[in-house]
C-alpha positions in Angstrom: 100.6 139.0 114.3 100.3 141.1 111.1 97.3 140.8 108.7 99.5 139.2 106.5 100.0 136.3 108.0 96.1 136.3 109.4 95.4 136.1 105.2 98.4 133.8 104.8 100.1 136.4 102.4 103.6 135.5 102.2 104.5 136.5 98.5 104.5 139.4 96.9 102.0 141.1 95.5 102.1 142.5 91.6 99.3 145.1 91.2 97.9 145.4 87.8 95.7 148.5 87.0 93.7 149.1 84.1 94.9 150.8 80.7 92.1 153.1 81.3 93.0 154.3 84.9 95.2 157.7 85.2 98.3 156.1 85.3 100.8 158.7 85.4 99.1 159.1 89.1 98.7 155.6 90.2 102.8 155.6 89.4 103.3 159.0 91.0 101.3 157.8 94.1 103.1 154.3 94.2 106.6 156.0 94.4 104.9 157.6 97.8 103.4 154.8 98.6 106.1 152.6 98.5 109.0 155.4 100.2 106.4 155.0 102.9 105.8 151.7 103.7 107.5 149.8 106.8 110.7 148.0 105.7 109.1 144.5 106.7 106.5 144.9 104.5 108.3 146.1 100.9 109.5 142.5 100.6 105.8 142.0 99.1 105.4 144.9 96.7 109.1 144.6 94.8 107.9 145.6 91.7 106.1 148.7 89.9 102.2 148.2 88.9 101.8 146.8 85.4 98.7 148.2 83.7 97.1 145.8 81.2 93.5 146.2 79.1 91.0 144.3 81.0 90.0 143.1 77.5 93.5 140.5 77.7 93.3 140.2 81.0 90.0 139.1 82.7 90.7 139.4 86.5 90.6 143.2 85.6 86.7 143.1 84.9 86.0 141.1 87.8 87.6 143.6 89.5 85.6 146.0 87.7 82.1 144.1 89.1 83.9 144.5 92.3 84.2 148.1 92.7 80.6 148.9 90.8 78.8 147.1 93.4 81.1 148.5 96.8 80.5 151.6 95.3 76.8 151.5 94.2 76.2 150.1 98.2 78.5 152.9 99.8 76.2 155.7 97.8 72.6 154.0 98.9 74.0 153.3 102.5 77.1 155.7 103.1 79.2 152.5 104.4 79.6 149.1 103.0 80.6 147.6 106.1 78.4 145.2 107.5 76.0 145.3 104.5 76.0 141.1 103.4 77.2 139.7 100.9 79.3 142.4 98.0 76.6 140.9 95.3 73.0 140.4 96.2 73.6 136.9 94.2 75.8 135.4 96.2 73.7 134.3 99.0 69.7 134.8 97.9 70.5 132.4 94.9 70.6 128.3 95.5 72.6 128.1 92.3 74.9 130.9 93.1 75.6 129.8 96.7 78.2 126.7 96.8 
């Protein structure tokens, strides 16, 4: 069984990148990306990354928190595998933890 359906992914996916990121990489590494992907699996990326300012569109700074805290625990701990929860609020806090 693929990790797809162990997530229950069965639509596709549109990946939306920051305004800010270097985009005429992100596109020139999709093109790779996708020539390179099994055929069963390009059913779920059909379409070109979008990029969007994360001021209009909010999942982008959650995203943001995201990576700043995977990378602030890969440079203390040289993994974050295994490490808890991604945000030391998620599971220390009775408010937080629902």
């Amino acid at each position: 069984m693929g990790y797809n359906k162990k997530v229950g992914l069965n639509t596709p996916i549109d990946f939306i990148f920051d305004d800010q990121t270097e985009k005429k990489k992100v596109l020139a590494a999709w093109d790779t990306l996708y020539q390179n992907t099994p055929q069963r699996y390009k059913r779920f990326i059909p379409n070109m990354p979008t990029f969007r300012s994360d001021d209009d569109f909010l999942p982008l700074q959650a995203a943001d928190l995201i990576a700043w805290w995977m990378r602030k625990r890969y440079l203390e701990n040289g993994t974050v595998l295994n490490l808890g929860p991604i945000v030391p609020w998620e599971k220390s806090d009775p408010d937080y933890a629902h």
